[in-house]
C-alpha angles and dihedrals in degrees: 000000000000112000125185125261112254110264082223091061093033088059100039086046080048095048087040095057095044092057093052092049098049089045080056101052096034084048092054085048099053091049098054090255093120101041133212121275084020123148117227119187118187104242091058091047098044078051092053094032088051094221136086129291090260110069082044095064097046092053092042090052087043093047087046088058090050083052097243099113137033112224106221106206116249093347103062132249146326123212094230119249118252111268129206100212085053089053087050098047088049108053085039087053088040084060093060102045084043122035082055092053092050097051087050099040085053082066108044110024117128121220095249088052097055089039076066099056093052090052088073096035081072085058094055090048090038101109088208092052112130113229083239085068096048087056090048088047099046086039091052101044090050101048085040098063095050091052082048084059091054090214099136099190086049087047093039088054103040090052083054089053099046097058076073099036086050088052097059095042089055091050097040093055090057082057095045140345099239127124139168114238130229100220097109096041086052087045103061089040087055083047099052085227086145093178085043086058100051096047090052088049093047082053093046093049096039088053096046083060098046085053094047097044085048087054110044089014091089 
């Protein structure tokens, strides 16, 4: 005898599905796979994503609330281009959620905090580093600053901000190999210099933006 299957475990199988699926696409997004400017049609997605139209649908409109992706109405979706005016709202946003942190974390790190950040500084100065390990590095000393800091909402919001800033920087190192490096920014912290801090991350910040805007900006 056939039964039905529960409506409880249908939806929670259903929600399950739509989150995999939009952990797969956004994923795609945030690694350059899906490039900017892109078209994605559904058919094509629910094939990649193994799976029906219609978890597909309900990842890519939720992907298109969270602004990474346009819905194009009756034809699928569009990765949005980079904006400039996005670049600039960011950093500006990144200074506020930073310098703060820095000049906190100058005058509270522990020595076995800022012995981790320099764990990935040998990263940045390392000549076989991939460009996938810079963007953890740089991912990882600038979330970690802030988690140095112990400000949550501060940490809770930058790592927010970083799912776009890592995106860039994975895009814009398949356009150049430059990056700006963290030392001075480290330094000061070691140093407990918290207006020091806050000045080298308002330079770092300030130069990441410059190169970005230099980048996408043409």
């Amino acid at each position: 005898m056939q039964t039905k299957e529960p409506p409880r475990i249908a939806s929670i199988e259903k929600k399950g599905e739509v989150e995999r699926v939009h952990g797969l696409i956004k994923g795609w997004i945030l690694q350059g796979r899906a490039r900017p400017g892109e078209f994605l049609a559904e058919v094509e997605l629910a094939r990649l994503c193994k799976t029906s139209r219609t978890p597909v649908r309900e990842a890519c409109n939720r992907l298109a609330q969270e602004n990474w992706l346009t819905h194009i109405r009756h034809k699928g979706y569009l990765v949005p281009p980079i904006s400039v005016r996005e670049i600039l709202d960011t950093y500006e946003y990144r200074k506020l959620l930073e310098c703060f942190a820095a000049e906190k974390a100058a005058a509270v790190a522990r020595p076995e905090q800022i012995a981790t950040l320099k764990e990935y500084l040998r990263v940045e100065s390392s000549p076989k580093a991939t460009p996938e390990e810079f963007v953890e590095a740089n991912h990882r000393i600038h979330l970690g600053i802030a988690e140095i800091a112990g400000n949550t909402r501060i940490v809770d919001q930058l790592r927010h901000v970083l799912e776009y800033v890592d995106r860039l920087d994975i895009l814009s190192l398949q356009k150049d190999h430059e990056i700006v490096l963290h030392e001075g920014i480290v330094r000061a912290i070691e140093a407990r210099k918290p207006a020091e801090a806050r000045r080298a991350v308002a330079e770092h910040i300030d130069a990441a933006r410059d190169r970005m805007v230099k980048l996408f900006g043409g």
